[in-house]
C-alpha positions in Angstrom: -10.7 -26.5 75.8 -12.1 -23.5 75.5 -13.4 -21.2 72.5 -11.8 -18.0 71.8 -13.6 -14.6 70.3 -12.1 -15.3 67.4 -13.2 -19.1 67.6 -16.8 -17.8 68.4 -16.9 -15.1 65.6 -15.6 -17.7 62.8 -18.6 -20.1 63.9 -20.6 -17.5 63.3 -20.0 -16.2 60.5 -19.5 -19.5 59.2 -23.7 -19.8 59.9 -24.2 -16.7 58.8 -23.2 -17.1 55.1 -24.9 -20.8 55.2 -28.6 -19.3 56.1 -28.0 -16.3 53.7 -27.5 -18.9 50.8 -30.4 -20.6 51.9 -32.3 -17.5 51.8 -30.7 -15.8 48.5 -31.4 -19.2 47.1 -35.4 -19.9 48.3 -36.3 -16.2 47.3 -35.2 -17.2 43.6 -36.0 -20.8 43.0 -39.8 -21.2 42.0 -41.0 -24.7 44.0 -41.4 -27.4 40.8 -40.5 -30.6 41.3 -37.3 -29.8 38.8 -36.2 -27.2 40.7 -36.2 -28.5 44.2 -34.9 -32.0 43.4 -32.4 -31.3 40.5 -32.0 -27.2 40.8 -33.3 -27.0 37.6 -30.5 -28.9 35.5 -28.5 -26.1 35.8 -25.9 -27.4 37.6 -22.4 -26.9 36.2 -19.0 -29.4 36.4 -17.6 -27.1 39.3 -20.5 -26.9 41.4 -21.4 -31.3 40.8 -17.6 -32.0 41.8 -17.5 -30.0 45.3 -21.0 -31.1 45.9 -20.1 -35.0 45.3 -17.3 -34.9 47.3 -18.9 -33.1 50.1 -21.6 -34.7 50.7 -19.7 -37.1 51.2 -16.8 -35.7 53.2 -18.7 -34.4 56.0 -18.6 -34.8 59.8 -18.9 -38.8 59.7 -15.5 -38.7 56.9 -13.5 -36.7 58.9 -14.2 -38.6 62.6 -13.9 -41.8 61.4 -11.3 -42.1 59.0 -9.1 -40.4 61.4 -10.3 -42.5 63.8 -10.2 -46.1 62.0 -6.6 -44.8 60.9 -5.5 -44.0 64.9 -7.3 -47.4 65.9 -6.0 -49.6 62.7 -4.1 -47.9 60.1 -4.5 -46.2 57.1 -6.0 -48.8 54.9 -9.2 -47.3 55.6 -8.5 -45.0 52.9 -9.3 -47.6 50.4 -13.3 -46.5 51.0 -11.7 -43.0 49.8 -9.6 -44.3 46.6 -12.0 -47.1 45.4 -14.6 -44.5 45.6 -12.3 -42.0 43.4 -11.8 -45.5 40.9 -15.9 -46.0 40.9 -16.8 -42.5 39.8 -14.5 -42.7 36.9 -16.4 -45.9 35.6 -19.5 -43.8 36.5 -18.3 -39.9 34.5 -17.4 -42.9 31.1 -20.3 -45.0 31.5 -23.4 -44.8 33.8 -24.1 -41.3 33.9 -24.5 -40.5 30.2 -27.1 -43.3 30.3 -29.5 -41.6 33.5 -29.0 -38.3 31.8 -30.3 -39.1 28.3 -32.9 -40.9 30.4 -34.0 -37.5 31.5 -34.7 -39.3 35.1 -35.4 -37.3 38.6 -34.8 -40.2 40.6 -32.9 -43.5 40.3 -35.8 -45.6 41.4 -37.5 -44.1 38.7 -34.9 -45.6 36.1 -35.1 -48.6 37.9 -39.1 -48.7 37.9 -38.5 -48.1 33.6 -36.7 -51.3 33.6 -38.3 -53.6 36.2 -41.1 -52.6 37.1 -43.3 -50.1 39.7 -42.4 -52.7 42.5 -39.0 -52.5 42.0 -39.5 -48.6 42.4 -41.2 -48.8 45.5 -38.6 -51.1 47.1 -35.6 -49.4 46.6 -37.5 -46.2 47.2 -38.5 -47.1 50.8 -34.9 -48.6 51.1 -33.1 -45.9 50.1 -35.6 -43.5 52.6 -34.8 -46.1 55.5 -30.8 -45.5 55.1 -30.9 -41.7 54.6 -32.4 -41.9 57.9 -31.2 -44.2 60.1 -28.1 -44.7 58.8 -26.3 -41.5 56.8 -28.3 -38.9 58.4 -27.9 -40.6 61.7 -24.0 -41.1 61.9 -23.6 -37.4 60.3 -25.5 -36.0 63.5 -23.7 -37.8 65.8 -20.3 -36.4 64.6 -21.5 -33.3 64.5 -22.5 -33.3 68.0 -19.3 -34.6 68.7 -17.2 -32.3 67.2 -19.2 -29.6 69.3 -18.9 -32.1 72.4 -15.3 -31.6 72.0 -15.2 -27.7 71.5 -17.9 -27.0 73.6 -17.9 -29.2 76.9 -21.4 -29.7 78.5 -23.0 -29.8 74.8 -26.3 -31.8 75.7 -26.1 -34.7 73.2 -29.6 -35.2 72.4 -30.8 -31.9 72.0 -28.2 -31.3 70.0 -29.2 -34.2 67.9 -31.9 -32.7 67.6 -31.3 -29.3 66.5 -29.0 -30.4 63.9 -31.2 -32.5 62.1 -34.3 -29.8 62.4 -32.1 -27.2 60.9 -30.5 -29.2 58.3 -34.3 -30.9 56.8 -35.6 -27.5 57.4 -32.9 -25.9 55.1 -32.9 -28.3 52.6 -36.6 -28.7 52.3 -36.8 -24.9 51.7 -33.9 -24.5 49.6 -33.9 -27.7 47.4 -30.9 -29.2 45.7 -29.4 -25.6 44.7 -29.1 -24.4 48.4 -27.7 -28.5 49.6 -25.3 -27.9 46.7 -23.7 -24.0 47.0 -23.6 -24.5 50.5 -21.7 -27.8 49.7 -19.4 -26.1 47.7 -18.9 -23.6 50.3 -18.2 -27.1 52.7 -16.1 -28.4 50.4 -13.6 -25.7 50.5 -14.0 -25.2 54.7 -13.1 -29.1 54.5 -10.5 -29.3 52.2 -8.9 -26.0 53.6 -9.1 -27.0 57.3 -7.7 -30.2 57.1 -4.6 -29.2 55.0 -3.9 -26.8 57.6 -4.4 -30.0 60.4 -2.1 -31.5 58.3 0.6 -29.3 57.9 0.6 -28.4 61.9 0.8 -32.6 62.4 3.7 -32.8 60.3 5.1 -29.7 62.2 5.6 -32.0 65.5 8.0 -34.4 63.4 10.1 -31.5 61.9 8.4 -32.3 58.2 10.4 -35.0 57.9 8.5 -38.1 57.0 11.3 -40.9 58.3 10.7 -39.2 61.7 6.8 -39.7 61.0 7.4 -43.5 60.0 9.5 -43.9 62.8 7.0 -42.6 65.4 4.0 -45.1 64.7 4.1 -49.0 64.0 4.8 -49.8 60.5 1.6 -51.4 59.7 -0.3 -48.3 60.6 1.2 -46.8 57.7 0.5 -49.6 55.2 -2.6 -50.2 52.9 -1.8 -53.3 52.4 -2.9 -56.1 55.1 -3.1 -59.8 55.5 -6.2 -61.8 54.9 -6.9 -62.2 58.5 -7.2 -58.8 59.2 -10.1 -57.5 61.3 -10.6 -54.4 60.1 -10.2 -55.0 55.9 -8.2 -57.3 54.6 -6.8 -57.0 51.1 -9.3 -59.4 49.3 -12.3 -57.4 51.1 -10.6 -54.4 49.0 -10.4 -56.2 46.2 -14.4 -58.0 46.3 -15.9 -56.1 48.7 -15.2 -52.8 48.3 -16.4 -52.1 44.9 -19.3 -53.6 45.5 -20.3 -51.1 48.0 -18.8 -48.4 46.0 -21.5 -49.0 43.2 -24.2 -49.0 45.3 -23.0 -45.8 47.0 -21.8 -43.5 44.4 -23.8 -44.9 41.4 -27.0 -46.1 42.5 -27.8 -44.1 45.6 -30.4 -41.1 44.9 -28.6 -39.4 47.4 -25.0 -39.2 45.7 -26.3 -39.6 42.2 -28.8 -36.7 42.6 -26.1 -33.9 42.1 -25.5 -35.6 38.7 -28.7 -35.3 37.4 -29.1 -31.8 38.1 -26.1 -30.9 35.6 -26.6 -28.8 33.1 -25.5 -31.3 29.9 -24.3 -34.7 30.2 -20.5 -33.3 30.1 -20.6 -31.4 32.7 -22.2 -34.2 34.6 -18.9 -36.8 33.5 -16.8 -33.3 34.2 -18.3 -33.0 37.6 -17.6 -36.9 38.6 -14.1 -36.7 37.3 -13.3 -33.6 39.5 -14.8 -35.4 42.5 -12.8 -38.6 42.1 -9.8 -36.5 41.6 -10.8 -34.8 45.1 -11.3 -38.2 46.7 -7.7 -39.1 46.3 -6.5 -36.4 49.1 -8.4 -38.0 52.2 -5.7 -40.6 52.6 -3.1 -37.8 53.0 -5.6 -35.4 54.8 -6.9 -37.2 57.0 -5.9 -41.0 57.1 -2.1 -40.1 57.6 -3.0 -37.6 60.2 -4.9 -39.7 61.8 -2.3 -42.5 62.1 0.3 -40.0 63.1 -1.9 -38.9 66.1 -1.4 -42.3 67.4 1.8 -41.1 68.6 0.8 -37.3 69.7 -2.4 -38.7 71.4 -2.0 -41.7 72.3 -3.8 -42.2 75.6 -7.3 -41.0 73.9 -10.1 -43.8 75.1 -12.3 -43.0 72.0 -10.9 -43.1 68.8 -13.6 -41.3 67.6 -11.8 -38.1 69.1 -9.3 -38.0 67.3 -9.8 -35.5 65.0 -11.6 -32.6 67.2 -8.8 -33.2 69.4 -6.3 -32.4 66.9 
């Protein structure tokens, strides 16, 4: 595979408008502690629901749920819709309470209620994951993605680039750059993968009982049996939402674009929008994904699908 002009000057223009945001946006913030953690509690409904769901749809979304649904099906959406299902519980219930709270942080709420060594812990958890664990699996499907486009791409240093310029950016910037340029992400995301989409459904001449028939029937089912590897339907029902809580309503990261709203309805505005947005994975990328399984199918990693499509 190799990159085009074209290919080149969309990359680049892509970066281009990213670091001018940053800039635009570093010039005009002052530094306070309001500003660079909850952009001032400006934020408006738009801006909260394109940021929510791109923060979350990033790299890591779009490499592994098409590659869980090429490997296993397309039951891994259920991260996608129960997450959609937990921010509506959040918009009616949760959020209105850390807003009139006037909080910066969630382990500050939590410190409020239990105590400064309840603060601490979760504090140092929630450091240890953004790390090691979010920030780590979104580096390595970024340097996969270019590992795809780019053959030869030198997977550590690219590692490390990646995460330089993205704590650079954000620690200059604070959450108003993270959350225009996540807008901008958002529609990049949403945009490119309809197109994916519609060119996957191209090779079975739109029609979806040519799609069906071209891929096992339990790839396209969200429903599996109880012995299931991979998620079984009472792992949906019990252990799903558990993680879902933690993640979208407890998790500084997520909940951070939520306190930064401008008025507690724009905050419940913003969450709606985002679990309206989180429905459209399963048919964006999920399907795709399981589709592939029958336009790719000799790919060793499943983790390829998607740059390969």
């Amino acid at each position: 595979m190799t990159l085009s002009a074209l290919d080149w000057g969309v990359i680049g223009a892509y970066a281009l408008v990213v670091l001018t945001i940053g800039v635009v946006v570093t010039r005009r913030s002052s530094q306070s502690g309001q500003e660079l953690f909850l952009a001032g509690r400006s934020l408006g409904f738009a801006a909260i629901g394109l940021s929510l769901f791109a923060s979350n749809i990033s790299s890591t979304t779009l490499i592994g749920v098409s590659g869980a649904a090429y490997s296993s099906g397309i039951s891994v959406a259920h991260y996608e819709l129960m997450a959609a299902l937990v921010l509506v519980f959040m918009a009616i219930f949760t959020i209105p309470v850390f807003l009139r709270a006037r909080i910066t942080t969630i382990p500050e709420f939590l410190e409020r209620r239990f105590g400064p060594l309840a603060c601490k812990y979760v504090s140092a958890l929630t450091i240890f994951l953004s790390i090691f664990v979010d920030t780590a699996a979104s580096v390595y499907a970024g340097v996969l993605v270019l590992q795809i486009l780019i053959p030869g791409t030198p997977f550590l240093p690219a590692c490390i680039g990646l995460a330089l310029f993205a704590g650079l950016y954000t620690a200059s910037g604070g959450l108003r750059a993270v959350v225009y340029t996540d807008v901008l992400q958002a529609l990049v995301l949403l945009l490119g993968a309809g197109v994916l989409t519609y060119y996957v459904f191209a090779e079975f001449d739109f029609s979806w009982a040519t799609a069906m028939a071209s891929v096992p029937g339990e790839k396209m089912s969200l429903a599996w049996p109880l012995d299931d590897p991979a998620l079984p339907w009472l792992g949906v029902i019990v252990g799903l939402p558990v993680l879902g809580f933690y993640y979208w309503g407890t998790k500084q990261y997520i909940m951070q674009r939520a306190l930064g709203a401008r008025s507690v309805d724009h905050a419940r505005w913003g969450a709606m929008l985002a679990a309206t947005l989180k429905l459209l994975p399963l048919f964006l990328m999920a399907i795709p994904g399981a589709l592939a399984f029958s336009l790719l199918p000799n790919l060793d990693n499943p983790d390829q699908v998607f740059p390969s499509m």
